[in-house]
N, C-alpha and C positions, 0 to 999 in steps of 0.2 A: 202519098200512099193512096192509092186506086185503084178498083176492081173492075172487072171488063168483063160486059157478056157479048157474045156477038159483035165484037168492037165497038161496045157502046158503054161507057158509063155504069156502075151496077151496084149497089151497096152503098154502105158508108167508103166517102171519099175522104180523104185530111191531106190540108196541103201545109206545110211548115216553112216560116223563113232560113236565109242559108245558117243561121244558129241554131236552127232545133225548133224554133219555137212556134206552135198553132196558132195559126190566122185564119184556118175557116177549116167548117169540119159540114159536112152536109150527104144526105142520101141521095142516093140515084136509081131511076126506074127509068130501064130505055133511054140511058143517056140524059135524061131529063132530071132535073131536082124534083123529088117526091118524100115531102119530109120535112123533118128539119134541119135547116140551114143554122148555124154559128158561126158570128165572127167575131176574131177575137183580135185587141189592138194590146202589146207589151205585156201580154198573156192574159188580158180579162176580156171575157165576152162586153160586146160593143153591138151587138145586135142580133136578134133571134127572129128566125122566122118562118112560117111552114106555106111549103108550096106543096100543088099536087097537079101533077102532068106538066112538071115547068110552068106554072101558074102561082103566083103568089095567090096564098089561100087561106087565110084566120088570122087569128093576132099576127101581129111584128110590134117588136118591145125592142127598142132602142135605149143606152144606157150612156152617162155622162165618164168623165175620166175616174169620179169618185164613187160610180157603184151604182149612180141614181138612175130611177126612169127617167129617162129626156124626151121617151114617145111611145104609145099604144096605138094601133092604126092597125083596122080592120080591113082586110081584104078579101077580096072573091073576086077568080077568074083574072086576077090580075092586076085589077083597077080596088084603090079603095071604097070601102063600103061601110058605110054606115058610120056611127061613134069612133072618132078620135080624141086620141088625149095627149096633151103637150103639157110637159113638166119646167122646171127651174128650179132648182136645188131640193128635189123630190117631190115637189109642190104644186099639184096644176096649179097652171098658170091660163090653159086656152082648152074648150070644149065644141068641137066642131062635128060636122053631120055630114057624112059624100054621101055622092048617089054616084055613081060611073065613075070619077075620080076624081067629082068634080063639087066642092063643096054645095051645099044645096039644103038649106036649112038652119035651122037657128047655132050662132056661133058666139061662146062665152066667156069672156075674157076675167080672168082674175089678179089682185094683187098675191103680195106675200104673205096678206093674212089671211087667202080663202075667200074675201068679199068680192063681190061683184064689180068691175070699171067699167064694163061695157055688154051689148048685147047687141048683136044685130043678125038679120036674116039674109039670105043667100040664095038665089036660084041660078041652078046652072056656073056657079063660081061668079056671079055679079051682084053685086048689092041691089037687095029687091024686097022692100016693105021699113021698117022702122030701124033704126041704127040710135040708142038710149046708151048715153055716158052717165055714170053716178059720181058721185062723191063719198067720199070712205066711209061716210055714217046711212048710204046707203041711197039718199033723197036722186034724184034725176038732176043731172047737172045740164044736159044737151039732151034734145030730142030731132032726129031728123026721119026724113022721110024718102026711100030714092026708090025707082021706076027704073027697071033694065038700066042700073049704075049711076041714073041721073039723081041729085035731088031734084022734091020737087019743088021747094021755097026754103027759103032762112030757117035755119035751125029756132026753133024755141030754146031760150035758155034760161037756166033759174040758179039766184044766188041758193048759197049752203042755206038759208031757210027752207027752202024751197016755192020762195015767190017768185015768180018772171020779171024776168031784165026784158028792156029794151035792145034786140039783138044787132042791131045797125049800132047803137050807141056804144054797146059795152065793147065789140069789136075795135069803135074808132080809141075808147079807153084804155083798151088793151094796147094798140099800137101806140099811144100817149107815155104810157109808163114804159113800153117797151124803149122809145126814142129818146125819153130821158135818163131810162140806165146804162143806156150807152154811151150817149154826152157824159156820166156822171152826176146827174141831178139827183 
C-alpha cells in the first residue's frame, strides 16, 4: 500500500507479505524516508527507526524474537552518533560512543549481573589508550595499553586479590594446565 506524489513516494507506505501480514510500514517525503520506519518479522516489530530526507536520524531500537531491546544506536545524517547500547536478554551487555560511524571513545562491556568485564577506549574504531579486564568482584584483572591498535608492552595482570602476577609466567601457566587437560591430567 503506497501513495505517490509526482511519481515519487509520499506518506505513509506499508508493504505486506503474500499473507497479509506487515513487514515494514514507513513514511515518505519526496520519495525519500522521512519518519518512521517499522519493521516487522511474524508480525512483531524487529526494528524502529526515524530518518529524515532518506537519512537515518535519532534513535533506532532493535528488538530480539522475545520483545527485548537487542540495540539503541544513535544516528545523524546517516552515520552513528554518539551513545549506543547493546542488549542480551534485555540487559545491556556493551556501551559504546561513534563519532562519524566509527566508534571513538570509551566502550563498556558488561556481564548478566550489570557489573563491569571490561573497559577500553577507541579512536577512530582502533583501540587507542587503556583496555582494563575485571573480575566479577569488580578488582582489574588485565591492564593493557594500545597506540593506533598496537599494544604497547605486556599486559599487567593481577590475581582475584588484586596483587600482580608475573605476566610472562602466569601466561606459560596458563598454557601448562591448558596442555594438561587435554592429555587428561
Amino acid at each position: 500500500m503506497a501513495n505517490f506524489e509526482n511519481g515519487l513516494l509520499s506518506g505513509l507506505t506499508q508493504i505486506f507479505d503474500p499473507k497479509g501480514i506487515l513487514i515494514q510500514k514507513c513514511h515518505y517525503q519526496s520519495g525519500m524516508p522521512h519518519g518512521e520506519m517499522s519493521v516487522y518479522a511474524q508480525g512483531k516489530c524487529v526494528l524502529k527507526q526515524i530518518f529524515s530526507a532518506g537519512k537515518a536520524s535519532g534513535v533506532c531500537t532493535s528488538f530480539d524474537a522475545a520483545g527485548n531491546i537487542s540495540n539503541q544506536v544513535n544516528f545523524l545524517n546517516g552515520e552513528i552518533e554518539g551513545p549506543a547500547l547493546f542488549y542480551s536478554e534485555g540487559k545491556v551487555v556493551r556501551k559504546s560512543i561513534y563519532k562519524n560511524g566509527l566508534l571513538d571513545g570509551l566502550s563498556v562491556d558488561y556481564d548478566r549481573n550489570g557489573k563491569i568485564t571490561q573497559t577500553s577506549q577507541y579512536v577512530n574504531n582502533v583501540l587507542h589508550g587503556p583496555l582494563t579486564r575485571f573480575w566479577p568482584d569488580g578488582k582489574v584483572m588485565e591492564a593493557y595499553q594500545y597506540k593506533n591498535g598496537i599494544p604497547l608492552e605486556s599486559p599487567k595482570r593481577f590475581d582475584p586479590t588484586g596483587k600482580e602476577i608475573d605476566s610472562e609466567n602466569s601466561q606459560a601457566s596458563i598454557l601448562n594446565r591448558l596442555e594438561a587437560m587435554v592429555r587428561g591430567k
